[in-house]
C-alpha positions as CSV (number, residue, x, y, z in Angstrom):
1,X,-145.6,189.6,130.4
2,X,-144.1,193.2,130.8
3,X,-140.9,192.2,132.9
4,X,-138.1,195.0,132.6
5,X,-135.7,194.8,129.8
6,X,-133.1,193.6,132.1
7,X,-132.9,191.6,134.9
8,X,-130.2,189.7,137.5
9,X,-131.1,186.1,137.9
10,X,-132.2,186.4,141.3
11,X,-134.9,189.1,139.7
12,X,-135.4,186.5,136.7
13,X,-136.3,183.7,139.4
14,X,-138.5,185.6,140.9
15,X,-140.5,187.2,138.2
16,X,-140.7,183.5,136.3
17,X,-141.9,182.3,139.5
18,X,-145.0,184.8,139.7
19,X,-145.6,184.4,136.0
20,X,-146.5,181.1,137.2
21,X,-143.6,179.2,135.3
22,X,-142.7,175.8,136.8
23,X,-139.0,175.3,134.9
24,X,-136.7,177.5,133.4
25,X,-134.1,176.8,131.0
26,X,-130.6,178.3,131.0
27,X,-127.0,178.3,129.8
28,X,-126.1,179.6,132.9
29,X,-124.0,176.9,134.8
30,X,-123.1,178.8,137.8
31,X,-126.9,179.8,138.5
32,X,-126.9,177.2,141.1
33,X,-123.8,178.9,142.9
34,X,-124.7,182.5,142.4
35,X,-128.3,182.0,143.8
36,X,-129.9,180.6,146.6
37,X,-132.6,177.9,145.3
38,X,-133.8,176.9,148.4
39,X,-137.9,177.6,148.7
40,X,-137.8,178.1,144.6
41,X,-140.8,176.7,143.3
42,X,-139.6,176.3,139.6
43,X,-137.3,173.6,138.6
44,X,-133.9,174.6,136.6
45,X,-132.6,172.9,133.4
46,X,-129.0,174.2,132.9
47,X,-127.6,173.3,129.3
48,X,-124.2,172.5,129.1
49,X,-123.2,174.6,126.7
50,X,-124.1,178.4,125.3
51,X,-122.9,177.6,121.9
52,X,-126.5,177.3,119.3
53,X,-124.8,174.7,117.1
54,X,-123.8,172.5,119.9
55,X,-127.0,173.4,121.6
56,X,-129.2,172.4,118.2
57,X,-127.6,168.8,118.4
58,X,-129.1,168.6,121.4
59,X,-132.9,169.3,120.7
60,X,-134.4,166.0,120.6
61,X,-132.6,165.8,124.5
62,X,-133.5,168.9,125.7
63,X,-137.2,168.5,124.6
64,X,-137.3,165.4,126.5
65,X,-135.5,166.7,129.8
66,X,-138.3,169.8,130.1
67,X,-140.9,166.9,130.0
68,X,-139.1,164.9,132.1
69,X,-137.7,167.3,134.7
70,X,-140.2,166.9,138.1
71,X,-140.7,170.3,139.9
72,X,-138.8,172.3,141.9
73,X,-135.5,170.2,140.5
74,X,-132.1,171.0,139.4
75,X,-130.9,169.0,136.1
76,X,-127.9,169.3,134.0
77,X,-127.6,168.3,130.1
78,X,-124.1,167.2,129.4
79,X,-122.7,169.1,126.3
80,X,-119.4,168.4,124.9
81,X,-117.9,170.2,122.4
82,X,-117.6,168.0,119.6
83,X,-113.6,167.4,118.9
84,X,-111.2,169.8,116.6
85,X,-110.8,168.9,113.3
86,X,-107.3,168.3,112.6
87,X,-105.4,169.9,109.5
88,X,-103.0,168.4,107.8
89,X,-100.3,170.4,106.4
């Protein structure tokens, strides 16, 4: 693939889309506001959080959500933030 260095998500879409890809996976929770997804052909997995340690604990979920995920779909993993530890002082 020789996509530009940089590109806005409607440009990301769009490229993915001629590539032939049929899901994309993104941190990006807002995508869904910020773009129009009506007529995409690829289906969106939107991870809950950014974060790689919280997003490693979720591997095993996230593999199974891509396989899972039908076409031209919008799907959310939940990802909490595991709590604070507390200090005691």
């Amino acid at each position: 693939m020789r996509w530009p260095p940089q590109l806005e998500n409607g440009e990301l879409l769009r490229e993915a889309e001629t590539a032939g890809f049929d899901l994309m996976v993104t941190s990006d929770q807002n995508i869904r506001y910020q773009q129009n997804l009506t007529g995409r052909r690829l289906a969106l997995l939107v991870l809950g959080s950014n974060i790689w340690p919280v997003v490693q604990n979720y591997a095993a979920a996230i593999a199974a959500a891509v396989d899972a995920t039908p076409p031209v779909s919008y799907s959310f993993i939940e990802m909490p933030l595991p709590p604070k530890s507390r200090k005691d002082g």
